[in-house]
C-alpha positions as CSV (number, residue, x, y, z in Angstrom):
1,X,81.5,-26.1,-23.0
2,X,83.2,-24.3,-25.9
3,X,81.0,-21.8,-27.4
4,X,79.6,-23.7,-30.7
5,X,79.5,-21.5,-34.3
6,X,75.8,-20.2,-35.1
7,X,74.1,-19.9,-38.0
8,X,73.1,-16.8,-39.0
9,X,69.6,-18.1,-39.8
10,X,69.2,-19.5,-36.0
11,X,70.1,-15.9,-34.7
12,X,68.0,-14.1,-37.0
13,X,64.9,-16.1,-35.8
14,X,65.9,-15.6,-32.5
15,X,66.1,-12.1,-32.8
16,X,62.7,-12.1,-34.4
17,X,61.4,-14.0,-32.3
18,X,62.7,-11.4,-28.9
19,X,61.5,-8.2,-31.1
20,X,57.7,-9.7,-31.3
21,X,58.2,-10.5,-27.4
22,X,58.9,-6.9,-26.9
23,X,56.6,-5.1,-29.0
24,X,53.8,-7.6,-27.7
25,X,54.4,-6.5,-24.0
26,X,55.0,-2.5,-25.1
27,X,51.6,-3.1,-26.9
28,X,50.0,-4.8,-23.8
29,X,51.7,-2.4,-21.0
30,X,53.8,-4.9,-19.9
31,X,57.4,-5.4,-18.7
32,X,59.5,-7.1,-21.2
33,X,61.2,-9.2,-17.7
34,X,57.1,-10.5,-17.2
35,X,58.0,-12.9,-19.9
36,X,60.1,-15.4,-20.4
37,X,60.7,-17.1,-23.5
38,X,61.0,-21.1,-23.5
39,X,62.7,-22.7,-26.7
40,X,61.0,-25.7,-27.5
41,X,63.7,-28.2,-28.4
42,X,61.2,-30.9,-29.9
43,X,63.6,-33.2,-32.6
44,X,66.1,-30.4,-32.7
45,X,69.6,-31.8,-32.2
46,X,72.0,-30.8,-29.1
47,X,74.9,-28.1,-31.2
48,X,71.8,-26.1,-32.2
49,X,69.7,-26.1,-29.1
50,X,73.3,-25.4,-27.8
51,X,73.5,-22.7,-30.1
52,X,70.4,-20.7,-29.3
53,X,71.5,-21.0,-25.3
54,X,74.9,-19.3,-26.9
55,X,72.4,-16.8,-27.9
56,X,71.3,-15.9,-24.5
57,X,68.2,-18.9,-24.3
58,X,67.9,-19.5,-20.8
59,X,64.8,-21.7,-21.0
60,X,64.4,-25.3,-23.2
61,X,61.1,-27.3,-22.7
62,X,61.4,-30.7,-24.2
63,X,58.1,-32.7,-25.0
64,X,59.6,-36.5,-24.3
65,X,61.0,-38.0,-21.3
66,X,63.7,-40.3,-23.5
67,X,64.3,-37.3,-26.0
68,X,65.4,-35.1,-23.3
69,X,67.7,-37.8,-21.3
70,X,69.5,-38.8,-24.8
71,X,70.5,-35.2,-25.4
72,X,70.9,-33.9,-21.6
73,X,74.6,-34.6,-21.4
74,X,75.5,-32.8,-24.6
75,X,73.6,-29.9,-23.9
76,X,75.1,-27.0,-22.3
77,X,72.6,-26.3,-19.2
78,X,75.0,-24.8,-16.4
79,X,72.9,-21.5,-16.6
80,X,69.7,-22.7,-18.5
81,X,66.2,-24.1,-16.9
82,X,64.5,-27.2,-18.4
83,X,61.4,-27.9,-18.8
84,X,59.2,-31.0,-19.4
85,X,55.9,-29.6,-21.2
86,X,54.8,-33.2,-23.1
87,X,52.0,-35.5,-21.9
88,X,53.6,-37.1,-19.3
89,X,53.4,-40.7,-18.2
90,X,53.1,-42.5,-15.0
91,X,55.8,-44.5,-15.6
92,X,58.2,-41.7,-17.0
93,X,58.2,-39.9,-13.8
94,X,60.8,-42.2,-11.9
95,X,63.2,-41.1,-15.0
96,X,62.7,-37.3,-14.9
97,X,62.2,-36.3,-11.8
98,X,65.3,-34.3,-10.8
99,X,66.6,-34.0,-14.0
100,X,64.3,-31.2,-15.0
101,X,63.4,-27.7,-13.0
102,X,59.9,-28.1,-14.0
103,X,56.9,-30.3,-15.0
104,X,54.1,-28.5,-17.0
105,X,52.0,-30.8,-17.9
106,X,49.8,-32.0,-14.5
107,X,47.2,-32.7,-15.6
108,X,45.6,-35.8,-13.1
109,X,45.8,-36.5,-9.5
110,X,47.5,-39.4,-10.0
111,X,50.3,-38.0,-11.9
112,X,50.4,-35.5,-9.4
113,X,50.8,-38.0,-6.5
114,X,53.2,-39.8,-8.3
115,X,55.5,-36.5,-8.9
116,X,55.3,-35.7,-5.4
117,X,56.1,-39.6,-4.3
118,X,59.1,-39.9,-6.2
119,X,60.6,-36.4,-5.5
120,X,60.3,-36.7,-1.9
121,X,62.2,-40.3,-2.3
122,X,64.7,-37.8,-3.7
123,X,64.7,-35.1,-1.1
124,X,64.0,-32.3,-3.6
125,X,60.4,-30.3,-4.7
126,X,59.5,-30.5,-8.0
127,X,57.8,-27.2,-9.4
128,X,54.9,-28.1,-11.8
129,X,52.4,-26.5,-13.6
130,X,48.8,-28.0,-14.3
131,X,48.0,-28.2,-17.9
132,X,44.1,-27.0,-18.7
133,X,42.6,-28.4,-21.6
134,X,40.6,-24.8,-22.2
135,X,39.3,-25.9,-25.7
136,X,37.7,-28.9,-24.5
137,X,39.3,-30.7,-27.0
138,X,39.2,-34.4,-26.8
139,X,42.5,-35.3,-28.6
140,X,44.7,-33.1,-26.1
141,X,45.6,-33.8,-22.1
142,X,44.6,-31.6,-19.5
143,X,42.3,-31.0,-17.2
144,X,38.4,-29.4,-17.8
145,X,38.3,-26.2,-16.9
146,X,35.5,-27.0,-14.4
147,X,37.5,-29.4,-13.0
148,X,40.4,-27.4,-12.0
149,X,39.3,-26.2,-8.9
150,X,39.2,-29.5,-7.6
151,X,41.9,-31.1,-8.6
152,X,43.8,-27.7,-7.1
153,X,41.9,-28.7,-3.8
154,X,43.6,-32.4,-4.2
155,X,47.2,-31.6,-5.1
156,X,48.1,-28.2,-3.5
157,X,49.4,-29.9,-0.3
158,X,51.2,-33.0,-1.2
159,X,55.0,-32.8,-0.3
160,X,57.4,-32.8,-2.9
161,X,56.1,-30.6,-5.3
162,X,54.9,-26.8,-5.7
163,X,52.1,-25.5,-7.8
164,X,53.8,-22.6,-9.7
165,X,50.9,-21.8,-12.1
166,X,48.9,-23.1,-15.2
167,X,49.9,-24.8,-18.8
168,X,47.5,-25.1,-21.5
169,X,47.8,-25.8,-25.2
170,X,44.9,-24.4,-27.4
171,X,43.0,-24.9,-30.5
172,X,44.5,-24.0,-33.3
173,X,43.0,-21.0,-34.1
174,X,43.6,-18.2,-37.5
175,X,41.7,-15.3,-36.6
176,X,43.7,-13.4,-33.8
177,X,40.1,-12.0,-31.9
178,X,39.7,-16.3,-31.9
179,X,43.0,-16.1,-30.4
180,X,42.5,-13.7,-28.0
181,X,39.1,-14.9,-26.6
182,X,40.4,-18.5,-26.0
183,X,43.4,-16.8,-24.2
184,X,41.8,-14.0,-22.3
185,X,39.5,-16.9,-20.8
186,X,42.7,-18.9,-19.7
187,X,44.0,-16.0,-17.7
188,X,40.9,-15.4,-16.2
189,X,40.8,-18.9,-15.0
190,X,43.8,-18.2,-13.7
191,X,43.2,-15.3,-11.8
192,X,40.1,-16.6,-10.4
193,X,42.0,-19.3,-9.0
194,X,45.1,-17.1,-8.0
195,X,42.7,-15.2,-5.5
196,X,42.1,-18.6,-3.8
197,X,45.4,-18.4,-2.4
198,X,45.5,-22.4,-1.4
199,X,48.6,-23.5,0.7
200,X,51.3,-24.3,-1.4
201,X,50.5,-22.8,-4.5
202,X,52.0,-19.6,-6.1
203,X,49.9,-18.7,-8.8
204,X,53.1,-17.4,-10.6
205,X,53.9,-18.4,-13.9
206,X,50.6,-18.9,-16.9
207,X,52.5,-20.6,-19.9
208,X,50.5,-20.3,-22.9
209,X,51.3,-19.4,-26.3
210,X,53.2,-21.0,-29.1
211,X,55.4,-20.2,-32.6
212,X,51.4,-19.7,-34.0
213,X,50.1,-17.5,-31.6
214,X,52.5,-16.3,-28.9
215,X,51.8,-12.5,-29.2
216,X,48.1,-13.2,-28.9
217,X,49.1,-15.0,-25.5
218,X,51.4,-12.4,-24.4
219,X,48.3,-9.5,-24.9
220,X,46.1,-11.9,-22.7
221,X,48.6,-11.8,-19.7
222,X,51.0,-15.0,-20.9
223,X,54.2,-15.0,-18.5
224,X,55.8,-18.3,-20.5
225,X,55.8,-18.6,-24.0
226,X,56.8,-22.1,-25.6
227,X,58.3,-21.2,-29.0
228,X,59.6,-23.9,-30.8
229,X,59.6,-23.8,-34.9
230,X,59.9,-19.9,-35.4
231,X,63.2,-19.9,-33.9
232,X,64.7,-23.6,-35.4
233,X,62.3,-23.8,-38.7
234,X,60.0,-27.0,-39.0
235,X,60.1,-30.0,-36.9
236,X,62.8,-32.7,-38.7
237,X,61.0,-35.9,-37.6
């Protein structure tokens, strides 16, 4: 595709955006290459997503199925992963399978079993993550934390997909200790699960943090970071 004009605003978020990245992982002892940085493409149309990727983006995550399928075509993705990190749907996974490189949001057996059903159909392995609901919160998807174990036990070894790591979307929180807390007991989670070295399941990748509260994340051992209206400004809905 030919390279599309930016606005200078875009890049200037962007590069805001990176600079936070890297002084959160100097500040944490971290590599700047342990995270990666996922723009969250949520209502934002194809030239600008297009435009950040331009910019050197190499991860989108898109929140709905039909969203990301009516701007696929137009975007340029020859050297960019995409992500599916919405609530998820039963009946939406017939649609994306295959046309992303990763599901984030797991959060069921079912789901899970419907993933692997459909990719296997396809001949291909669909990398997922399963989404924790760590605040308990009853609005949001995800599993309880104390049920995580289990349903690791019930998905690890179904064919067609690969458990890369963890998703989780927390409270809204202001203070950044608040922040911290909620985040430091995601990772542990994490970890404690990590050492349980089930078959197929690579405890890679813990994507948590968001335009709010990514630095927080990125201190508490975030390796995915889902920014979405830092870089393009507030959601146009």
């Amino acid at each position: 595709m030919e390279r599309p004009s930016i606005d200078p605003s875009l890049e200037y978020a962007l590069r805001r955006v990176e600079e936070n990245i890297a002084e959160a992982c100097a500040r944490a002892g971290r590599d700047r290459d342990d995270v990666r940085l996922l723009a969250v493409t949520k209502t934002v149309d194809a030239d600008r997503v297009n435009q950040v990727i331009a910019l050197g983006v190499k991860q989108i995550g898109e929140n709905r199925v039909q969203e990301f399928l009516g701007k696929k075509d137009a975007l340029d993705l020859a050297n960019v992963r995409a992500h599916l990190i919405g609530h998820l749907q039963t009946n939406k996974v017939r649609q994306i399978v295959g046309q992303v490189d990763m599901i984030e949001s797991v959060d069921s057996e079912r789901l899970a079993q419907a993933i692997s059903r459909v990719s296997v159909e396809r001949g291909i392995v669909t990398p997922i993550l399963v989404e924790v609901n760590i605040g308990g919160e009853e609005a949001k998807s995800g599993v309880a934390p104390d049920q995580l174990e289990g349903l690791l036990e019930k998905i690890h070894d179904l064919p067609g997909i690969k458990v890369r790591g963890m998703m989780t979307v927390p409270p809204i929180l202001t203070k950044e200790s608040k922040k911290r807390a909620i985040f430091s007991k995601m990772y542990q989670l994490f970890v404690d699960n990590r050492a349980k070295k089930l078959d197929n399941i690579d405890m890679l990748e813990l994507s948590m943090g968001m335009s709010g509260d990514y630095v927080e994340a990125i201190l508490e051992g975030s390796t995915i970071v889902r920014v979405g209206s830092a870089i393009f400004g507030a959601r146009q809905y």
